[in-house]
DSSP file (Angstrom, degrees, kcal/mol; ACC not computed):
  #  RESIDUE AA STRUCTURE BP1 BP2  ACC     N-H-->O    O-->H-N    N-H-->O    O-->H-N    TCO  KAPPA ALPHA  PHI   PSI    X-CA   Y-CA   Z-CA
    1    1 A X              0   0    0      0, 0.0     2,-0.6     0, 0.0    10,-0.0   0.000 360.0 360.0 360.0 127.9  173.8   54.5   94.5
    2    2 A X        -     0   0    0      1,-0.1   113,-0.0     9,-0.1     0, 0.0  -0.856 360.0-112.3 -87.4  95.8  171.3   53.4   92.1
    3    3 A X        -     0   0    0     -2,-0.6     2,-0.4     1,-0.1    56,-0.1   0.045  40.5-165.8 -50.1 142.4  172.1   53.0   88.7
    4    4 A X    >   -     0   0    0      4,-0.4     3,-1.6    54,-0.1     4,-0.5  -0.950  44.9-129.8-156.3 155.0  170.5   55.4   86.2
    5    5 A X  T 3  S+     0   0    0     52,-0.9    53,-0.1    -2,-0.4    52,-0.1   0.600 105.5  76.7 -49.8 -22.8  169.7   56.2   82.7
    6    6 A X  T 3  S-     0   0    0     51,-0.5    -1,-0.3     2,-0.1     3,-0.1   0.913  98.5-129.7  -5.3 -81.7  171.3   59.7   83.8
    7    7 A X    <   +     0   0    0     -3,-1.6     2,-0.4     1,-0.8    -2,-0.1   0.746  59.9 153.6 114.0  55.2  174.9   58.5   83.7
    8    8 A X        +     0   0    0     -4,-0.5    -1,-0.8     1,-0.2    -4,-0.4  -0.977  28.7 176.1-135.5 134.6  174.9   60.3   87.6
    9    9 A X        +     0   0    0     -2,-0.4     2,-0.6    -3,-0.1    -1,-0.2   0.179  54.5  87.1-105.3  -0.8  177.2   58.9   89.7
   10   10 A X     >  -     0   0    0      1,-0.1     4,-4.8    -9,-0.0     5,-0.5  -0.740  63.0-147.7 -73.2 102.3  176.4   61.5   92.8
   11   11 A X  H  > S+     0   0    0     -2,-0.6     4,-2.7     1,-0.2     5,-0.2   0.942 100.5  46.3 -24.5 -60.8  173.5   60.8   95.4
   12   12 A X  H  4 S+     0   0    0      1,-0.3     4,-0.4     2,-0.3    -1,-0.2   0.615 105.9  47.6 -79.2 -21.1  173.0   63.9   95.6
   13   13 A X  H  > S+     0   0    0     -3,-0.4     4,-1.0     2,-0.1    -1,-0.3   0.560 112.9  56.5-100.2 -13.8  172.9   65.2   92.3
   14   14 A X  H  X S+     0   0    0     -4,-4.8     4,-2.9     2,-0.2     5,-0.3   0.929 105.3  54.5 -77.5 -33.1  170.3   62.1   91.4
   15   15 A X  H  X S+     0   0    0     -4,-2.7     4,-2.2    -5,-0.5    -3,-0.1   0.890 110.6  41.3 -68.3 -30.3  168.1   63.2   94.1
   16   16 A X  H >> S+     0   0    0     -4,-0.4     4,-1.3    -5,-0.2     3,-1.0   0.981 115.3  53.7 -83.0 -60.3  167.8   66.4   92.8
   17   17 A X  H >X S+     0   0    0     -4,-1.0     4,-1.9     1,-0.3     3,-1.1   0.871 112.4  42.7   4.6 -74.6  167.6   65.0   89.2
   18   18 A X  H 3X S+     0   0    0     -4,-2.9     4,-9.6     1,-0.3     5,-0.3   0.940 112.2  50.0 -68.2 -27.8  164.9   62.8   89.9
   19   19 A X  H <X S+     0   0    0     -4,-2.2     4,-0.9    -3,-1.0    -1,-0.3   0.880 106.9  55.0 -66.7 -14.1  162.9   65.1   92.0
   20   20 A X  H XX S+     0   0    0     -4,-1.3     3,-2.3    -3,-1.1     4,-1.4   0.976 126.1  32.5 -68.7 -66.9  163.2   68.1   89.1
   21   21 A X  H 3X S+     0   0    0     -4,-1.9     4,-0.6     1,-0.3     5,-0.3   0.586 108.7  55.6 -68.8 -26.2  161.7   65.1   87.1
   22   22 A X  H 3< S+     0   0    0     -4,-9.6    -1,-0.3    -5,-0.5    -2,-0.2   0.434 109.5  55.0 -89.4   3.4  159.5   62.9   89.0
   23   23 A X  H XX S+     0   0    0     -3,-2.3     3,-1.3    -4,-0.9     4,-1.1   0.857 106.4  48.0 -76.6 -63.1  157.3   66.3   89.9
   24   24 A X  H 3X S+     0   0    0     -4,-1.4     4,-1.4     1,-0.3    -2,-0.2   0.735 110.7  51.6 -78.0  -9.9  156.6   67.5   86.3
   25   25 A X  H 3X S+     0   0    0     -4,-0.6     4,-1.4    28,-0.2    -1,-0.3   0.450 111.7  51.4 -90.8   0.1  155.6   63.8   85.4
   26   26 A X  H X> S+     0   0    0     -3,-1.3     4,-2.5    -5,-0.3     3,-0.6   0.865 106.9  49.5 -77.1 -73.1  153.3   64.2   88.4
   27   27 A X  H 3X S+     0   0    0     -4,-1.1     4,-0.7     1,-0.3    -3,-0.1   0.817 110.8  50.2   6.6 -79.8  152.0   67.3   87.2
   28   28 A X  H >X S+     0   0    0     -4,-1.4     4,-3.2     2,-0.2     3,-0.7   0.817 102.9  60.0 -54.2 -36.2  151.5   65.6   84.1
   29   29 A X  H <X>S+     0   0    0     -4,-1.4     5,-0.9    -3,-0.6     4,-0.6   0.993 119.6  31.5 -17.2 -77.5  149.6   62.6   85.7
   30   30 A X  H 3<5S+     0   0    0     -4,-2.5    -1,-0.2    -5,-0.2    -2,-0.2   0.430 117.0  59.8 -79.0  11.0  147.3   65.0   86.9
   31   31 A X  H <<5S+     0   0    0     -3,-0.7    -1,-0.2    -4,-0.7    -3,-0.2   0.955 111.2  33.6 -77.8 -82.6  147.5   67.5   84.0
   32   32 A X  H  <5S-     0   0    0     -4,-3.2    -2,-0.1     1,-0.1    -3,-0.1  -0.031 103.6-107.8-108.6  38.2  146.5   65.4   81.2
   33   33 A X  T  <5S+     0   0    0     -4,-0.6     4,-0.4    -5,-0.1    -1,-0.1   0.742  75.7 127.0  78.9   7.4  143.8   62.7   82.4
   34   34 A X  S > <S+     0   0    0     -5,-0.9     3,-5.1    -6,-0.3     4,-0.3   0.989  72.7  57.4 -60.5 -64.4  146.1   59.5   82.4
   35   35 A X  G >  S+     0   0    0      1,-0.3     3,-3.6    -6,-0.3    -1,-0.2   0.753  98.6  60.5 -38.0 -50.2  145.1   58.8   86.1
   36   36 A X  G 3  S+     0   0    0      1,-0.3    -1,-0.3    -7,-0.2    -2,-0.2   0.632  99.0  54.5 -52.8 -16.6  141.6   58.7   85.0
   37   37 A X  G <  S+     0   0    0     -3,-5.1    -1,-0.3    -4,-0.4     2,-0.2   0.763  92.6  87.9 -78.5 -19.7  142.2   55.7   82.6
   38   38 A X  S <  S-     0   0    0     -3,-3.6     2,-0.6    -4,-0.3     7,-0.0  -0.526  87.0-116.1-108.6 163.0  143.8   53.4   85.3
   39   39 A X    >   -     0   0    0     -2,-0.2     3,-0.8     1,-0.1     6,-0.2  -0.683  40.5-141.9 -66.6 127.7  141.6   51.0   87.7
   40   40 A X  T 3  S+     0   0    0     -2,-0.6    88,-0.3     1,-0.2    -1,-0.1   0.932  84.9  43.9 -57.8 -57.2  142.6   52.9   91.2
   41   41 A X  T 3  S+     0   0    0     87,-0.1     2,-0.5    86,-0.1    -1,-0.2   0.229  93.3  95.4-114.2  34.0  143.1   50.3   93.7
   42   42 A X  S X> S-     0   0    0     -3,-0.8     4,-2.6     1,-0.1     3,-2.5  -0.900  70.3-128.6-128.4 164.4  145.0   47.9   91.8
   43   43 A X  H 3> S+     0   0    0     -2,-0.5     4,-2.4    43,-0.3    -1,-0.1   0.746 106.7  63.5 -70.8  -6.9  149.1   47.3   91.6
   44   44 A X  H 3> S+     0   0    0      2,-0.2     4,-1.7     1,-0.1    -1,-0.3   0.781 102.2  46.2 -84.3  -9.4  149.2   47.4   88.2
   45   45 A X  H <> S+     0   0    0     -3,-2.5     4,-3.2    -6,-0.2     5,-0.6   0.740 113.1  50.9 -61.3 -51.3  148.0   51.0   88.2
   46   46 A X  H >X S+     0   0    0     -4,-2.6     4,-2.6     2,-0.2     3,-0.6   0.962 110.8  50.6 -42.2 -75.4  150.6   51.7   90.9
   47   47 A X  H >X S+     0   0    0     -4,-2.4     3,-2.9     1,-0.2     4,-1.7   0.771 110.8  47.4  -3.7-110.5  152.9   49.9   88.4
   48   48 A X  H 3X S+     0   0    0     -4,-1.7     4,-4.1     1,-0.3    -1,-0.2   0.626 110.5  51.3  14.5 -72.7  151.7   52.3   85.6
   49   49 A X  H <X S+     0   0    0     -4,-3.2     4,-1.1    -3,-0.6    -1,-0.3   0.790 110.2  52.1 -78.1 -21.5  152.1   55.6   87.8
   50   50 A X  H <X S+     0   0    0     -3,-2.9     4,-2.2    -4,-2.6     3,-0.4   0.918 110.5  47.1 -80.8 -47.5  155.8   54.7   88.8
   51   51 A X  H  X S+     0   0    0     -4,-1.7     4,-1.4     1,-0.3     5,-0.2   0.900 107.9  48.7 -78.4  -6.2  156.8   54.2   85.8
   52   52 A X  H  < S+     0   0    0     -4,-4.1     3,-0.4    -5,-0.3    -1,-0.3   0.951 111.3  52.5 -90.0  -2.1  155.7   56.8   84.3
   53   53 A X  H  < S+     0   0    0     -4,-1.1   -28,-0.2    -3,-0.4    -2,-0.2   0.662 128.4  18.8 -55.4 -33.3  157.0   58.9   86.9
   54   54 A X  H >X S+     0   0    0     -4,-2.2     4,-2.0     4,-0.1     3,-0.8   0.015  80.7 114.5-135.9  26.7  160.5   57.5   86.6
   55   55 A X  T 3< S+     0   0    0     -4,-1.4    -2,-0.1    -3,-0.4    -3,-0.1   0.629  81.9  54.0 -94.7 -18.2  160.6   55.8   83.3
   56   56 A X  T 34 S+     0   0    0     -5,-0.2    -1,-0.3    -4,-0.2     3,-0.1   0.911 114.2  42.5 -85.2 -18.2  163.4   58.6   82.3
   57   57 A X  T <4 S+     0   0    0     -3,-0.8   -52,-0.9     1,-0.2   -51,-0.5   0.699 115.6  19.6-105.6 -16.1  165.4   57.7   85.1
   58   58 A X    ><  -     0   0    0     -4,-2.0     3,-2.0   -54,-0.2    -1,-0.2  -0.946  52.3-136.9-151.2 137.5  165.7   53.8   85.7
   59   59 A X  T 3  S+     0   0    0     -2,-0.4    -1,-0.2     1,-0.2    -5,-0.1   0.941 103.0  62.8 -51.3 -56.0  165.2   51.1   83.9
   60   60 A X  T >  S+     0   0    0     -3,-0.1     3,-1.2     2,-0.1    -1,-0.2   0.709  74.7 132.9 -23.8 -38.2  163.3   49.2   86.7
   61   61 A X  T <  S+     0   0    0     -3,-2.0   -10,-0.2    -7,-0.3   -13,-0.1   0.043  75.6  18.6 -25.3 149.2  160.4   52.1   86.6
   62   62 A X  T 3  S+     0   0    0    -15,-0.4     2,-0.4     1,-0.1    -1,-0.3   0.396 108.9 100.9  43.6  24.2  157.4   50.4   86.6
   63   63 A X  S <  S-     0   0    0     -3,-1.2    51,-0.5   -16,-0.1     3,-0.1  -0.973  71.0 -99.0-152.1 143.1  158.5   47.1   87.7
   64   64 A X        -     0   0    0     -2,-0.4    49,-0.2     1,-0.1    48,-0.1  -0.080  51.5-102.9 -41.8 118.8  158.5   44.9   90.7
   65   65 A X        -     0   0    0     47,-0.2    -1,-0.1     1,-0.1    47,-0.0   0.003  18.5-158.1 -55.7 153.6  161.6   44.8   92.5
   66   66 A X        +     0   0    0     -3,-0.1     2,-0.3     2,-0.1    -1,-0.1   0.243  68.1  54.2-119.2   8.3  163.7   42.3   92.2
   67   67 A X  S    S-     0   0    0     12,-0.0     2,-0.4     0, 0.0    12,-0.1  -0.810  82.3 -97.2-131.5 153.1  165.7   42.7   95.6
   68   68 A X        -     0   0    0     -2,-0.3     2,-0.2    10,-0.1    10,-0.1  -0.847  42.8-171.6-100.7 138.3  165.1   42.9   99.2
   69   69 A X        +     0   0    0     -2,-0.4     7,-0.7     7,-0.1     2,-0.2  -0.694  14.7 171.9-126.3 154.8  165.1   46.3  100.4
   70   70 A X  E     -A   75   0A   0      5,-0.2     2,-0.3    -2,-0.2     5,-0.2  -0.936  22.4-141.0-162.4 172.2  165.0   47.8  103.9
   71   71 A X  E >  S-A   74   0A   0      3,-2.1     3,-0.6    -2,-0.2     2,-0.6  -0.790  74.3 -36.1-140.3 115.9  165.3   51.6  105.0
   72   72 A X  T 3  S-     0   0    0     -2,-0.3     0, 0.0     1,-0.2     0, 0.0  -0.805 127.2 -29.2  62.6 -95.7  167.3   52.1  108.2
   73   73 A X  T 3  S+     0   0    0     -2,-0.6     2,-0.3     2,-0.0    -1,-0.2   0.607 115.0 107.5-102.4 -28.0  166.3   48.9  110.6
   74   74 A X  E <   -A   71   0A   0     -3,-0.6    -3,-2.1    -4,-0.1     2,-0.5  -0.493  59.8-155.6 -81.4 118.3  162.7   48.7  108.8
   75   75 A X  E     -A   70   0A   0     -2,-0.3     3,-0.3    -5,-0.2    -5,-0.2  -0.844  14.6-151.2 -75.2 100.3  162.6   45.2  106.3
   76   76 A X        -     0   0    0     -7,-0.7    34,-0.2    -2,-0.5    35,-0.1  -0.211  50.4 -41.1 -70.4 175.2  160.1   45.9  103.8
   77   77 A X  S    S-     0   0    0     32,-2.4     5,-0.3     1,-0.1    -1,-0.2   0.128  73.3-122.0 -18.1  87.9  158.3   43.1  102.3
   78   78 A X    >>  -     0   0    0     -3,-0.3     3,-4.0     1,-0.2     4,-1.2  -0.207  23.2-115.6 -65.8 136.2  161.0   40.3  101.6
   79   79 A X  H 3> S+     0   0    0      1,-0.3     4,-0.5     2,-0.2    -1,-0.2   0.605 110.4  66.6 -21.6 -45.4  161.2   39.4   98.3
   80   80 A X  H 34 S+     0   0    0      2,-0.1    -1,-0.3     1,-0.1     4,-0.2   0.621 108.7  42.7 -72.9  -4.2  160.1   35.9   98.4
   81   81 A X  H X> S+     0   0    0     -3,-4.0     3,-0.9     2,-0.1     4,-0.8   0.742  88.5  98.7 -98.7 -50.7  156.1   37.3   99.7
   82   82 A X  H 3X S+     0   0    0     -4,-1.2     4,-1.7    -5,-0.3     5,-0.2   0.388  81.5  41.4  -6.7 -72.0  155.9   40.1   97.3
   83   83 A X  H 3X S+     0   0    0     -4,-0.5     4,-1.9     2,-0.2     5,-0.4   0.939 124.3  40.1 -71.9 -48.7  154.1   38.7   94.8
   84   84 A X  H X> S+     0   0    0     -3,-0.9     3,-2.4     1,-0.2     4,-1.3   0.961 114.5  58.0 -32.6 -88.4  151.9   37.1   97.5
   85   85 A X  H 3X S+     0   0    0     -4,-0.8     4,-1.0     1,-0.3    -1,-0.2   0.614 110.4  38.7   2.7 -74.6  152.2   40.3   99.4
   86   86 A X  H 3X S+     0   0    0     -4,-1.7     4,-2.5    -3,-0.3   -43,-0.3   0.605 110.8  57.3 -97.9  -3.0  150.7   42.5   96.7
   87   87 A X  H <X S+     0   0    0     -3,-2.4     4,-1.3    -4,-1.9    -1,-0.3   0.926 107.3  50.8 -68.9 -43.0  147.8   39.9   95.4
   88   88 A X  H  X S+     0   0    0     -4,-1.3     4,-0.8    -5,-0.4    -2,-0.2   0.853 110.7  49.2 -65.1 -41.9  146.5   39.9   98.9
   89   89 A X  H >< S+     0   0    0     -4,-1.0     3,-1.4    -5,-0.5    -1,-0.2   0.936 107.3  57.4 -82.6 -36.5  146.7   44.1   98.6
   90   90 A X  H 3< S+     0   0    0     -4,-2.5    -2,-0.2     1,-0.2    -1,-0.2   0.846 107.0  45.4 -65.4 -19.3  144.8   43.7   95.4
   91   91 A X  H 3< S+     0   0    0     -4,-1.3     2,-0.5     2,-0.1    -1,-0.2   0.488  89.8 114.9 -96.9  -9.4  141.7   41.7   97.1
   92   92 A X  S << S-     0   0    0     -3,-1.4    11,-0.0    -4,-0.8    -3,-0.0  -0.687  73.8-105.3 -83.6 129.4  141.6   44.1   99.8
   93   93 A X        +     0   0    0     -2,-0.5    10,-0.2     1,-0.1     3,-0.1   0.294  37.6 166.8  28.7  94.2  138.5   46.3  100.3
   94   94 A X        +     0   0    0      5,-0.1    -1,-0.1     8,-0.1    39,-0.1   0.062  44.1 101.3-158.8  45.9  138.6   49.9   99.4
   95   95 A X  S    S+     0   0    0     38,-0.0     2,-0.2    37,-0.0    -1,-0.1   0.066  77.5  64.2-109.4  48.2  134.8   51.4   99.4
   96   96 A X  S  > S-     0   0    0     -3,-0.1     4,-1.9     1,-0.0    37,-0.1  -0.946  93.8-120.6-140.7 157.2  135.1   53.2  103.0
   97   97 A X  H  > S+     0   0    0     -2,-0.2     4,-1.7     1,-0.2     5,-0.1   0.721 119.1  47.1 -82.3  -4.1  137.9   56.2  103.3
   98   98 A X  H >> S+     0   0    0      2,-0.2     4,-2.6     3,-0.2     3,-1.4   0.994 108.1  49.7 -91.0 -42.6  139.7   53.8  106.2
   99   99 A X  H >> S+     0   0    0      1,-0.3     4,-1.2     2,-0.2     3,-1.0   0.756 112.8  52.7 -48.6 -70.9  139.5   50.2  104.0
  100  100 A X  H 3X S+     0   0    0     -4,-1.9     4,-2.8     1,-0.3    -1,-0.3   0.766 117.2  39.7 -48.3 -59.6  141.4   53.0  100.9
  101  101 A X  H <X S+     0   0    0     -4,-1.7     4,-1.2    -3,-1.4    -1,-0.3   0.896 112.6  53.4 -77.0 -27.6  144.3   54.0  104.0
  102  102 A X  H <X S+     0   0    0     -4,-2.6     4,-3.9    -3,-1.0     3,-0.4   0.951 118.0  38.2 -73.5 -35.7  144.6   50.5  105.2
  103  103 A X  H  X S+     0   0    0     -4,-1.2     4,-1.2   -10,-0.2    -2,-0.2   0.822 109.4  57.1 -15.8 -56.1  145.3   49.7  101.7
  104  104 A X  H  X S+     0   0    0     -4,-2.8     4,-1.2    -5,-0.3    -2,-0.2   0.632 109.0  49.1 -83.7 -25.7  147.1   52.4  101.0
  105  105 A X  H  X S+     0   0    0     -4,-1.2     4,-1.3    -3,-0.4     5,-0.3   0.684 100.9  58.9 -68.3 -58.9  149.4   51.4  103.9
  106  106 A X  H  X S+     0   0    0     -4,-3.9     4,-1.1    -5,-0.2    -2,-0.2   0.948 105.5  58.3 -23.8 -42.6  150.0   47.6  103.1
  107  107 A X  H >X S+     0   0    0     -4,-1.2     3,-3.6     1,-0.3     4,-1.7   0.994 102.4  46.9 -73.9 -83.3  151.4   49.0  100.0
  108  108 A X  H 3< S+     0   0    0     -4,-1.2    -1,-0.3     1,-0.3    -2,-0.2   0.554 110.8  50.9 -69.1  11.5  153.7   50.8  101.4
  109  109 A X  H 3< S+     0   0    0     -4,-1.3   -32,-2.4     1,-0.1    -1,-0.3   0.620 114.1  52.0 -81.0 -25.1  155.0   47.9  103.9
  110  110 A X  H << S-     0   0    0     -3,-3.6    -2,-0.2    -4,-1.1    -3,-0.1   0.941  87.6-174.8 -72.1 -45.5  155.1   45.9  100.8
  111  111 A X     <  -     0   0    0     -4,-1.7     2,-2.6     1,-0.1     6,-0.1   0.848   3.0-171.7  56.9  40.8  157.0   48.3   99.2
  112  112 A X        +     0   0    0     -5,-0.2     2,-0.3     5,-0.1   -47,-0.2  -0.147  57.6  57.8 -79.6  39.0  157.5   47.1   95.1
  113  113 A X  S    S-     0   0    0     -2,-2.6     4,-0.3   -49,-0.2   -49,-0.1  -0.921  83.3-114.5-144.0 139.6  159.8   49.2   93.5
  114  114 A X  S    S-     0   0    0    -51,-0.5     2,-0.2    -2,-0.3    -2,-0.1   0.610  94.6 -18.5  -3.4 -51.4  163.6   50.0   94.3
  115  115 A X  S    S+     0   0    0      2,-0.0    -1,-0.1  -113,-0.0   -50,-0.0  -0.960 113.0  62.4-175.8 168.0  163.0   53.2   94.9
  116  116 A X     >  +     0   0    0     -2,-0.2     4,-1.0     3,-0.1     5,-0.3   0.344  56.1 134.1  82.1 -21.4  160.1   56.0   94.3
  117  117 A X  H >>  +     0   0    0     -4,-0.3     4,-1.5     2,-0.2     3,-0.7   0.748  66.5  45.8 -40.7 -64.8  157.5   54.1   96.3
  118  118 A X  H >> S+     0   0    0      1,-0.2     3,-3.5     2,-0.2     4,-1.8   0.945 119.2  51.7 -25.5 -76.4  156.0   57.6   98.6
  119  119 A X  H 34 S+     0   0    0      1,-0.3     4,-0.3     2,-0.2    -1,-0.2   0.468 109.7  34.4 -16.6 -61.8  156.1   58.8   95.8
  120  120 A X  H <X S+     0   0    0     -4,-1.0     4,-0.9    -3,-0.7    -1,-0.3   0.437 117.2  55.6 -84.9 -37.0  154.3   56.7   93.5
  121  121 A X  H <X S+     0   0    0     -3,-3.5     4,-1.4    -4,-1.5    -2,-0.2   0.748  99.9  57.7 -94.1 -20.0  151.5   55.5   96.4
  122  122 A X  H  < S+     0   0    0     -4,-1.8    -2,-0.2    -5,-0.2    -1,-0.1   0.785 110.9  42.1 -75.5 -21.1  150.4   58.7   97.3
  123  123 A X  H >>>S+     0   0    0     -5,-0.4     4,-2.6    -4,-0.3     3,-0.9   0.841 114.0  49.3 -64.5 -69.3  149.5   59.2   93.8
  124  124 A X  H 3X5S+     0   0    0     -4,-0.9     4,-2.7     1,-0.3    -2,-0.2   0.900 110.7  54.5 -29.9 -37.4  148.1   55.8   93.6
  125  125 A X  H 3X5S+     0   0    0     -4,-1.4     4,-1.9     1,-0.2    -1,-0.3   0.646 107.6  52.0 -83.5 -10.4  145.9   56.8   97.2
  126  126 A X  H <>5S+     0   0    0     -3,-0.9     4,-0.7    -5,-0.2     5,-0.2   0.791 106.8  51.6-100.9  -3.0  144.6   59.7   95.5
  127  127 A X  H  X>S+     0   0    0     -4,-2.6     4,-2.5     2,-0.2     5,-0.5   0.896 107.3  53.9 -49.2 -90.3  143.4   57.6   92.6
  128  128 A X  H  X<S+     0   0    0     -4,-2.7     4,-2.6    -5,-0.6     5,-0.5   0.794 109.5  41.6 -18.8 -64.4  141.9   55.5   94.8
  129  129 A X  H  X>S+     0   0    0     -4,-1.9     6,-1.5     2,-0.2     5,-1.4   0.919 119.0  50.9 -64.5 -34.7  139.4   58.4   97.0
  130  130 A X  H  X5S+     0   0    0     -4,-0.7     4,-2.5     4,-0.3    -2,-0.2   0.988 116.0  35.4 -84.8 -73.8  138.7   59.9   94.0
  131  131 A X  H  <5S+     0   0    0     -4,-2.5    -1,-0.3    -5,-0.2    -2,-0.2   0.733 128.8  29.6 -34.9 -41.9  137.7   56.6   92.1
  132  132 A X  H  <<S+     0   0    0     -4,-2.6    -3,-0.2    -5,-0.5    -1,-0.2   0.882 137.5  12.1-114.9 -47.2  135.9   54.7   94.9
  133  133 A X  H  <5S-     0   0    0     -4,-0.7    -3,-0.2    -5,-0.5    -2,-0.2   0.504  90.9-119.9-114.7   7.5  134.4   57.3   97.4
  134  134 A X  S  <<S+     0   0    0     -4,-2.5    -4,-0.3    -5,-1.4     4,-0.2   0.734  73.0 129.5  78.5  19.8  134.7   60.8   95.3
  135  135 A X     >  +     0   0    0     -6,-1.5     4,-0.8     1,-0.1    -5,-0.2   0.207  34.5 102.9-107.1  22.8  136.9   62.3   98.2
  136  136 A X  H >> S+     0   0    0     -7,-0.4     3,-2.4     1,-0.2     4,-1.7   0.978  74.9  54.5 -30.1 -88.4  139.6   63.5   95.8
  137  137 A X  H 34 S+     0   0    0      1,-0.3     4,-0.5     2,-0.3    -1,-0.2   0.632 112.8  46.1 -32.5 -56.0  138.7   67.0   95.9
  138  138 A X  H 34 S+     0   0    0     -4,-0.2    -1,-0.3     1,-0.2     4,-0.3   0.709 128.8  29.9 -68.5 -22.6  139.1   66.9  100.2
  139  139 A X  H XX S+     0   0    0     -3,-2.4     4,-4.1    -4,-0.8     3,-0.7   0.825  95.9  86.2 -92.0 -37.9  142.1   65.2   99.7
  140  140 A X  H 3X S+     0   0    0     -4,-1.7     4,-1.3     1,-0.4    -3,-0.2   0.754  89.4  43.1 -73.1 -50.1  143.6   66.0   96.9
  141  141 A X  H 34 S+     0   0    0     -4,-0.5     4,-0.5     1,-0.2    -1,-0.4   0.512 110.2  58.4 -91.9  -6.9  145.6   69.0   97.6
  142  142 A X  H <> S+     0   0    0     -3,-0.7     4,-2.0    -4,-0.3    -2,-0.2   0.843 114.8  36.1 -31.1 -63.3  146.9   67.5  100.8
  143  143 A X  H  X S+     0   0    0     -4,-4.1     4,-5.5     1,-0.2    -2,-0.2   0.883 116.3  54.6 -72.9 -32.2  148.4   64.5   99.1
  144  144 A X  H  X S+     0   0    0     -4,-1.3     4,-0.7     2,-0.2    -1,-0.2   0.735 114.3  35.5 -56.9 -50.4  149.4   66.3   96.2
  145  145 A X  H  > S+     0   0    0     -4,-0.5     4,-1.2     2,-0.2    -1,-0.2   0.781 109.6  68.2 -86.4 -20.7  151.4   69.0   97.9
  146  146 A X  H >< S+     0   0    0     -4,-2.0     3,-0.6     1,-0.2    -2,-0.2   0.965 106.4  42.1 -41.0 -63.1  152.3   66.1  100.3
  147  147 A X  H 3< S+     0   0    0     -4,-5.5    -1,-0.2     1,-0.2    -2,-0.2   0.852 109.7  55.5 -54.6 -30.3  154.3   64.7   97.0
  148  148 A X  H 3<        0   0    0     -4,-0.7    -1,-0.2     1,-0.2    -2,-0.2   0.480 360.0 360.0 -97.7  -2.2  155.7   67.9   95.9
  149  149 A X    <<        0   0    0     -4,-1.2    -1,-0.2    -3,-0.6    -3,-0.1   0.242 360.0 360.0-121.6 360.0  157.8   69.0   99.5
């Protein structure tokens, strides 16, 4: 159980919590033109779009974990490569749609936040097509509804 600015001690009643809330600040992402401000295929955009996604529910939102994580048998990035880890994702490639998914896939092996990470990279991958090869618009409502079920 994850602490949060909530004051919920139930799993189950933060998951529903965060999802009521981390769709309508998706929404708003794509509402009011923020995404358009940030550079697409770097982590400090990523950064950016988690926290604002989850900035109402944990303090951490928008920042690099500070813990080793893993989710069932799978070890995401250990802590001590991260930051390596995610410099290395920032120098990769991304004007062809596969360079964008192989990206777009480090990232989530890296994993760099707590929690919220799908979440937060699918935004981040639709950034990306939109920004580097214009393939939002084919994409976009794939990834989009992808976040929201």
């Amino acid at each position: 159980m994850l602490e949060n600015k909530l004051g919920i001690t139930s799993s189950v009643e933060l998951a529903k919590e965060e999802e009521r809330i981390s769709k309508r600040k998706a929404i708003e992402l794509f509402e009011n033109g923020a995404l358009d401000t940030l550079e697409a295929s770097k982590t400090e955009s990523l950064m950016a779009i988690h926290k604002a996604l989850f900035e109402d529910i944990y303090d951490f939102a928008g920042k690099i974990r500070t813990v080793n994580i893993a989710k069932g048998n799978f070890r995401f990035a250990p802590l001590m490569y991260l930051e390596a880890a995610l410099q290395n994702i920032d120098k990769m490639p991304q004007s062809t749609f596969d360079e964008i998914i192989e990206k777009y896939v480090e990232m989530n092996i890296a994993h760099p936040f707590r929690e919220g990470n799908g979440r937060a990279t699918r935004i981040w991958l639709d950034c990306m097509l939109k920004k580097e090869i214009g393939e939002q618009k084919r994409y976009e409502r794939f990834c989009f509804l992808s976040y929201l079920f």
